[in-house]
Structures are given as C-alpha cells and as structure tokens.
N, C-alpha and C positions, 0 to 999 in steps of 0.2 A: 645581386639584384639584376644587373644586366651586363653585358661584355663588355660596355663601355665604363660603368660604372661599377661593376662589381668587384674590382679591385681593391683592397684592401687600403684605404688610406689616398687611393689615387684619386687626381683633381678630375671633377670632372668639368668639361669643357663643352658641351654640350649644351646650344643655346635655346632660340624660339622653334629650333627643326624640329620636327615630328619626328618620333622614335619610332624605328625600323621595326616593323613584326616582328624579324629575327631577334631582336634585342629585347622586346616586352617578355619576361622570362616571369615577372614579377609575379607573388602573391596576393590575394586579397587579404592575407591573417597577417601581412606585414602592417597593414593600417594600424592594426591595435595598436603597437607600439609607439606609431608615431602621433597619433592623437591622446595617448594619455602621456606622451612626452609632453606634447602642446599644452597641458594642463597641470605640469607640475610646478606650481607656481604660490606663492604664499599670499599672493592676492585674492585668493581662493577663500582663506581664513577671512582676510579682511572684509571681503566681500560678502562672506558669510553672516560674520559680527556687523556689519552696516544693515542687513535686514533686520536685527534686533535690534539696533542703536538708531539709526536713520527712519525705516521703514516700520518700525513700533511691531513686529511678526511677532509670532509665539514658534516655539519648538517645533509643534505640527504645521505649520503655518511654514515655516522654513524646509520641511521635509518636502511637501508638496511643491517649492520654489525648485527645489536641489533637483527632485526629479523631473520637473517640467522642461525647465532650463536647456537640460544636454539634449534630448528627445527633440526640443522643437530647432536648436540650433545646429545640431548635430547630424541632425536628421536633412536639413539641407546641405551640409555641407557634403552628406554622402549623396545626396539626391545631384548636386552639380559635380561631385567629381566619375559620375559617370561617364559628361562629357570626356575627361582624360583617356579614359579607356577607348570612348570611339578615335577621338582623332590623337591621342597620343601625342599632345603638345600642352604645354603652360596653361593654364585659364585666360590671361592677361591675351595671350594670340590668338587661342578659340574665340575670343571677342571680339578679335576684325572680323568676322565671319558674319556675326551678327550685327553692328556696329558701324560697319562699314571701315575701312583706312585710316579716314579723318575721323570717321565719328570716334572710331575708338579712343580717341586720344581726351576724351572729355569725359567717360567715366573712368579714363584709366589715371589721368592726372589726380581725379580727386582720389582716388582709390590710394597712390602712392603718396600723397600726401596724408593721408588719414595714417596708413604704417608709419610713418614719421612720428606721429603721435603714439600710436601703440607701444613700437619701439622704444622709443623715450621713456613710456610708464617702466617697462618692463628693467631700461637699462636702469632708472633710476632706483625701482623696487630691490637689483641687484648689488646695488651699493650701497642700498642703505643694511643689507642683507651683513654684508661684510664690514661696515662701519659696527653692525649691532657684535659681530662676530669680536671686534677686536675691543669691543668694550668689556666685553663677558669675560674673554680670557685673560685680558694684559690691562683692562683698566684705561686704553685710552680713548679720550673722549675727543668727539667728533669738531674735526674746524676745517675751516672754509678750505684749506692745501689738501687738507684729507681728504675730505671731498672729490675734488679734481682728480687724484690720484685714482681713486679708489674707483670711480665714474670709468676714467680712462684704460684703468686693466680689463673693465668686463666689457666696454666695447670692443677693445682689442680682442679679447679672447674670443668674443662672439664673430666677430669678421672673420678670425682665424679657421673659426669652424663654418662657418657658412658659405666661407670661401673653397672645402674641400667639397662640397655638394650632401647631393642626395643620399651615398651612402654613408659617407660619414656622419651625416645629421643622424638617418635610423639606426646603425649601429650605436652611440652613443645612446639614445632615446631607449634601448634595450636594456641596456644596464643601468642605464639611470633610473628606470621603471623599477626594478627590483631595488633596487637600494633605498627608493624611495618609499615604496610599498611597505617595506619591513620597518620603516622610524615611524610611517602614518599609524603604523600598526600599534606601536611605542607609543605613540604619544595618546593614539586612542584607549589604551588601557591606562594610561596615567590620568587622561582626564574622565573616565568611568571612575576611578576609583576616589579620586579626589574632588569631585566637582560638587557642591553642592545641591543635588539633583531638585529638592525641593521648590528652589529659589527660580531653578531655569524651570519647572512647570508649571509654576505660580505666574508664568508672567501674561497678562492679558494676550486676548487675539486683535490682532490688529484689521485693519479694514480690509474689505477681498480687492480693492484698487490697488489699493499699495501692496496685497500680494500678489496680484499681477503685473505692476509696473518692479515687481522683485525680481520675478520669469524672465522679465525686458532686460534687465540689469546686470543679472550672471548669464543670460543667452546672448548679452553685447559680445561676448567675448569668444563666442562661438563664430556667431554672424561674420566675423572682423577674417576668419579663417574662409567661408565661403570661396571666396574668388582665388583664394591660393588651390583649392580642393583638385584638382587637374593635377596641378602642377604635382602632387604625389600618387596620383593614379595613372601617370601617361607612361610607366614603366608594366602596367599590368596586360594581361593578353586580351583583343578584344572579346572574347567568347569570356571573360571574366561576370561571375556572376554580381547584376548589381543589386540584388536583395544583399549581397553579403558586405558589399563596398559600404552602403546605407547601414547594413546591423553591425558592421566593424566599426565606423567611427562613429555610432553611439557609444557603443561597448566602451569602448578605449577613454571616449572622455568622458560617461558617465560613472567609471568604475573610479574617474581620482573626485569628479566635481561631488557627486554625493556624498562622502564622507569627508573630505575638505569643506565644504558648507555648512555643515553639520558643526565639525569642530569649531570653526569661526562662529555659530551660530551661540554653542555653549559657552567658549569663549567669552562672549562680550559681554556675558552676565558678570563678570572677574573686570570687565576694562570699559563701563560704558561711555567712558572721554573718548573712546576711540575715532568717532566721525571729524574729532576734531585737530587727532594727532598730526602731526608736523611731517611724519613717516609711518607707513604702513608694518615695521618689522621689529620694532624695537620691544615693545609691547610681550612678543616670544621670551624675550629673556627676565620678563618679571614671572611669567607663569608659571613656564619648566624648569625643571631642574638642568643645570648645566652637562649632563654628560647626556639628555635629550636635546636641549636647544642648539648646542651646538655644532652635533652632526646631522640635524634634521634641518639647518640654516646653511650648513653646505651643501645638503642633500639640491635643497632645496637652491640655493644657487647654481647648481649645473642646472639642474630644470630649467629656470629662468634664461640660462645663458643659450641651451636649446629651444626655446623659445623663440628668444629674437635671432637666434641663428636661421629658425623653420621662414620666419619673417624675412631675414633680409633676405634670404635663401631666393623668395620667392617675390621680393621688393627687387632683387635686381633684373627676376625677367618683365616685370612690370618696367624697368626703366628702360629695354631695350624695344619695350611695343611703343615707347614715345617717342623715340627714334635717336635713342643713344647710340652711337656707331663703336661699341667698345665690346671686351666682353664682360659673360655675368661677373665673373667674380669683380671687376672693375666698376660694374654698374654696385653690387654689393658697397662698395666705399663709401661711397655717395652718402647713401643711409646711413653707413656707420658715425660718418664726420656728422653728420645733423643730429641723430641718437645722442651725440658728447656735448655741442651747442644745447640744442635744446634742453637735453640732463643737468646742465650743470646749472641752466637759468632756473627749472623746477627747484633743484635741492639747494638752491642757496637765496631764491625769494618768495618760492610760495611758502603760505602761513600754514596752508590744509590740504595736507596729500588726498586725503578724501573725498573732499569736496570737489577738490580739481578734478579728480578719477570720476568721479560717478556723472558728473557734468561732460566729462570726456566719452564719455562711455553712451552717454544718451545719444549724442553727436554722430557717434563712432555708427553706431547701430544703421539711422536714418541712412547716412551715406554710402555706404557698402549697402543696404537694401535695394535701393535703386536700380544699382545694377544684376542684382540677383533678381529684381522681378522682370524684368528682360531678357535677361539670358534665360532663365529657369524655363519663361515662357517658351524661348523659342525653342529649345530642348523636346517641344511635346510635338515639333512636329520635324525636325529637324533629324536625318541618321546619319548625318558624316559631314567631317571636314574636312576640305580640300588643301593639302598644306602647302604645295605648290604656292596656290591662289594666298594664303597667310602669309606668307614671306613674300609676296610681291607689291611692293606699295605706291610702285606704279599702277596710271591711268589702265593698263592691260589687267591688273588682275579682277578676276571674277570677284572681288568685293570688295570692288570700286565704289559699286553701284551709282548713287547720283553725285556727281562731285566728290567722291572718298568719303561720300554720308552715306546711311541707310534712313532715311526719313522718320520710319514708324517707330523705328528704334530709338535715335537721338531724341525725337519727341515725348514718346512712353517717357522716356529715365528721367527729362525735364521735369515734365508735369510729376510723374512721380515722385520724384525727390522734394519740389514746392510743398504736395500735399503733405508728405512725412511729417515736414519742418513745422504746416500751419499748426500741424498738434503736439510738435514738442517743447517739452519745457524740463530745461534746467537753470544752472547757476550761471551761466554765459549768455544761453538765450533761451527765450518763450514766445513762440508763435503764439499769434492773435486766437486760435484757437485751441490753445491747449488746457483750459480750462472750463468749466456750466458744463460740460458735456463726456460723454461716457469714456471717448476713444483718447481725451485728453487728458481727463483723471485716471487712469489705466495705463497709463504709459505705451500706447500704441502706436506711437506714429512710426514708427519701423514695420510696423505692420501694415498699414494705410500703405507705406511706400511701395511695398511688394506686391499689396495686390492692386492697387493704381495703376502701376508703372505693367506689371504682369496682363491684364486685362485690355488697359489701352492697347496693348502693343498685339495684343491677339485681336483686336479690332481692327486695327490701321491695316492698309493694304500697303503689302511689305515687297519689294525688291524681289525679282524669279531668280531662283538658284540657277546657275547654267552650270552647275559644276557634277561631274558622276563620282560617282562611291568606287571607291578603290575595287578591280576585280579584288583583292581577297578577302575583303569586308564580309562578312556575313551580316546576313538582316538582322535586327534585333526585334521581332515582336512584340517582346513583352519591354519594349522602351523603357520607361524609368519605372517600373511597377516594386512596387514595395509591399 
C-alpha cells in the first residue's frame, strides 16, 4: 500500500499528517475490497427481511430498494473520498479546512458520537453472531455472564485489528471477501432450491413511500461510511482517476448489499416475528442447515469484526481532530471501551434489536448528512488542502478563519441538520414534520439535510482561501465528474 504502511502486519503510526506523494503508491481497485469488506455483515439479511416484515415490500419491491440503496449511498461515499486523493489526509482533518479549527469540532463531535452507536450495533450483532454459534454446535444457551464474555472478545479482537491500521484492515477484508462470497453463494443455492417461491411472489406490493423510506434505510448504512471515505483514499496518487474511486465503491458494496437484501428479503417469508426478535442472528440457525449456518456465522463474524475495525480505524482520527493529544491507535480505545458499555446495556435490556436499529439508523443517516452537504458542497469549488494549515490549530493557521469558525459553514450544517430532523420520524423521535406531507412519508429527511445544509452553504459568503496548491498538485478539471 504505501512504505509506511505496506509492511506486512506493521502498526501503522501515522496520524492527521498528509501522506507524502512519495508514499501514495495506492490503487484505485484496492477500494473494491474494502467496501465490500464494509458490507459483510448479517444485518444485511435482517435488513433485508425488515422491508418485507416492517416496510410490507414485495420481492420486486425489495430488488429495486437493494439496488437503489448502494448507488445513492455509495455513490457519495466515492464522490467525498475524492477529497483523500487531493489532500491525502483523514476526512475528519479535511474538515478544518472547511469548518474552520473550532467549527470542526461541532460536526466532528456528533459525527464521533453517532460511531459509538454504530459500533455498538455492530459489536452487538457480533455476539449475538457467536452466542447463535455456540447454541448450534454444543447446545449452550445464552445468559447474562455469556454475554459479557462474548461482547468482550469481539471488541477486543476488533481494537486488535484496527489497532494495526490501514493495511491490515484491507488485507484481512481481501480474504474475507472470498470466503464470504463462496458461503453467500451456499446459501443462495439452498434457499433457491428450498424456499417456497410461490408464497414469496404472492405477497402484496407495498406502498412506493415506504419503498422509498426502505432506499433511506439500507443507504443509512452507507451514508454512516461517508466521512470516513478520505480516510482510505489518502494512500491513492493524486492523478488517481475519480470516475473510478466513485465506480469502485459502488462495485464493492453493491456486489454483497444486493444479494444480502435479497436473501433477508426471501428470508422473512420463513420468519415474519423477525421485526420483533430480541437479536438479529439467531433466526440463521432455524433456516440453514448446520454445516451452512455455521461457517457462514463465522464467515460472517470476521466481516463484522472488520467492520467495526474499518470504524474505529477511522473513529480514532476523528478523536484526534477534537483535540485528543494521543495516538490513533490510543484514540482507537476510547471507542472500543464505549462499543462494550454500550453493548452490553443493548444485549441485556433492549426488548427489540430491530426496532432499536432501524430507529437508530433513521437518526444515524440525518447526522452524518449534515456534514456531507457541506463538505460535498464545498468540494465543487475547492482543488487542494493545505496540510501545513490542518495541523495548525492555532490563531496562525490559514483556517482560522473567524475565531477558529468558518461562519457559512457552521451555519449551513446548523440549519441543515434542524431541517433533516423536522421530517424525521422514528421510534425515539418524530419531528413536527415528519408527517401530511411527501418528504416525511418518504423517509427524507437525510435528504432535506444534504441539500439544505449543501445549498446554504453555496449561498453564504464564505472565508477567502489564502492558502496555494502544493507545486506538484496537478489541476484537476474534470473535479468530481462522474
């Protein structure tokens, strides 16, 4: 990957600094790997069978979600990690630039608290991953010590790996890709050939609202990736084409999300209690056959565990833009101890892993948007980051700007994020308008937020750049053109 990191196994150490020309060595066809690592996940299934059980969808109805989904989510996530390639640093630090020193610190906090949430799903999904495991082979049944246990190996193991960085995250994500590819492949022949196909086409079409707040719902999970997207392009060379950055991490996570959707979709014709299961994984070991469920629940565990490894990976350069004085892997901890607190209060007093998630996930979306219709915006006019100026969070650095604010900026993402929320509504909270009206039956306000916060912010009169483009930068014309 790079000199500093292409080391086999070696830590990398490398924090908010921009990565040296000489080191961006990277490919754009590394992406694939790491975005359909990002996406091997059994919540996928669940997520899937909730558009048929929650969301009332038909089959076609779910195909059209499956593919929407990674396209619109995906599609930004390559569209922002173009910035990586220009300025070859984090997301998290490309955002003082725009943001200001202090402003940054206002969507960066929520940003890092929202992973904390993420995280948490994920660690929990992985324990219950391995509690289902140990039911199936040995018969023991899940209690409260188990739990803990069982929470506390896959955080552990997840820091372990997200603690060695960037290459070890995509090396593992390489072969877990294959491994995983050939059980989906498994399992999708077992449920062609056994599934009662009649029953799954038989089932009514559900409303085009709720099939579009279904697009909101599996693209949550995309969106949640946005602001990390830098952070695995800043090894890439700047002359890196970004038609291809953009058509890789679709590729990459539409090739697991559409037939993962799919299956959870047939699925839930077999499990319609599912919106109201206690755990999202348990469910596998009534369907499949044991010499399926069980290596496709492991499979499927590493995924998970590089999952919240890709997270915290990119949770700890987020805790050093708030001005933790440590390094990444140190900042990494942080999130791992709240991932085990937080995990252990889900799996031992929530009633409805479901309901918790999809409530979570509405939340998840609006927040993380805010900050994407800002930066996104300013991306369209913006060709380079000064990293000098990012790492200086003194009153001298060129983005300073007013009092360590950028005004247009901190305001945009305000008012942006208010409007998101007046239209969203889940199981926690419903904005005064998230109902009588299109953009609230529709599940949009993640949408509202992006182009609110995007729009204002191309309106306001913004802070003058004093800073010049590195001699070896070459221009980029065709900017973010897809």
């Amino acid at each position: 990957m790079t000199k500093t990191a292409e080391s086999e196994g070696a830590l990398e150490t490398r924090g908010l600094e921009p990565v040296p020309d000489s080191e961006r060595t990277a490919k754009t066809r590394d992406l694939f790997p790491t975005w359909v690592g990002a996406n091997i996940s059994v919540l996928l299934l669940t997520m899937g069978a909730s558009l048929v059980v929650a969301y009332k969808l038909n089959f076609w109805q779910a195909i059209v979600v499956a593919i929407a989904a990674p396209i619109v989510s995906y599609g930004l996530v390559g569209l922002i990690g173009i910035a990586g390639k220009r300025g070859g640093a984090p997301g998290m630090a490309l955002s003082r630039a725009v943001f200001g020193q202090r402003g940054n610190l206002l969507p960066g906090s929520l940003i890092w608290v929202a992973r904390w949430g993420w995280e948490t799903i994920n660690a929990v999904t992985g324990a219950y991953a391995v509690l289902t495991i140990l039911d199936i082979l040995f018969g023991i049944s899940k209690n409260n010590a188990l739990v803990i246990v069982t929470l506390f190996a896959f955080v552990v193991a997840t820091f372990a790996i997200s603690g060695l960085g960037i290459n070890a995250v995509q090396k593992c994500n390489k072969y877990a890709t294959y491994l995983f590819g050939l059980f989906s492949v498994l399992v999708l022949v077992y449920l062609i050939i056994n599934t009662d196909w009649s029953k799954v086409f038989d089932q009514p079409a559900g409303s085009t609202s709720l099939m579009v707040a279904g697009i909101g719902m599996i693209a949550a999970g995309g969106v949640s990736w946005i602001p990390s997207s830098p952070d695995f392009t800043r090894y890439l060379p700047r002359t890196a084409s970004s038609k291809a950055i953009v058509g890789t991490s679709i590729g990459g996570a539409g090739i697991v999300v559409l037939p993962m959707v799919l299956m959870g979709a047939v699925m839930a014709v077999s499990t319609p209690d599912l919106a109201s299961a206690s755990d999202p994984v348990s469910f596998l070991g009534e369907l499949l056959p044991t010499w399926i469920a069980v290596p496709y629940l492991l499979i499927s565990l590493v995924g998970m565990l590089l999952i919240n490894a890709m997270s915290m990976y990119s949770a700890g350069f987020t805790a050093q833009t708030l001005g933790f004085k440590i390094p990444r892997h140190w900042a990494v901890s942080i999130n791992a101890l709240i991932s085990l607190v937080f995990g252990a209060i889900l799996m031992l007093v929530a009633t409805s892993f479901m309901g918790s998630f999809i409530a979570f996930l509405s939340l998840l979306a609006v927040a993380f948007s805010a900050w994407v219709g800002v930066f996104g915006a300013d991306m369209f006019t913006r060709r380079h980051y000064d990293g000098a100026a990012m790492l200086d969070t003194t009153r001298t650095s060129a983005y300073w700007y007013k009092g360590g604010f950028s005004p247009a900026a901190v305001i945009a993402w305000a008012v942006g994020l208010g409007a998101g929320l007046l239209f969203t509504s889940s199981d926690w909270f419903t904005g005064p308008l998230a109902t009588n009206n299109f953009i609230g039956e529709y599940g949009l306000g993640w949408v509202v937020t992006i182009v609110v916060s995007g729009l204002l912010y191309l309106a306001l009169p913004k802070p003058a750049d004093t800073t010049k483009a590195p001699a070896a930068e070459p221009q980029e014309p065709e900017a973010i053109a897809v």
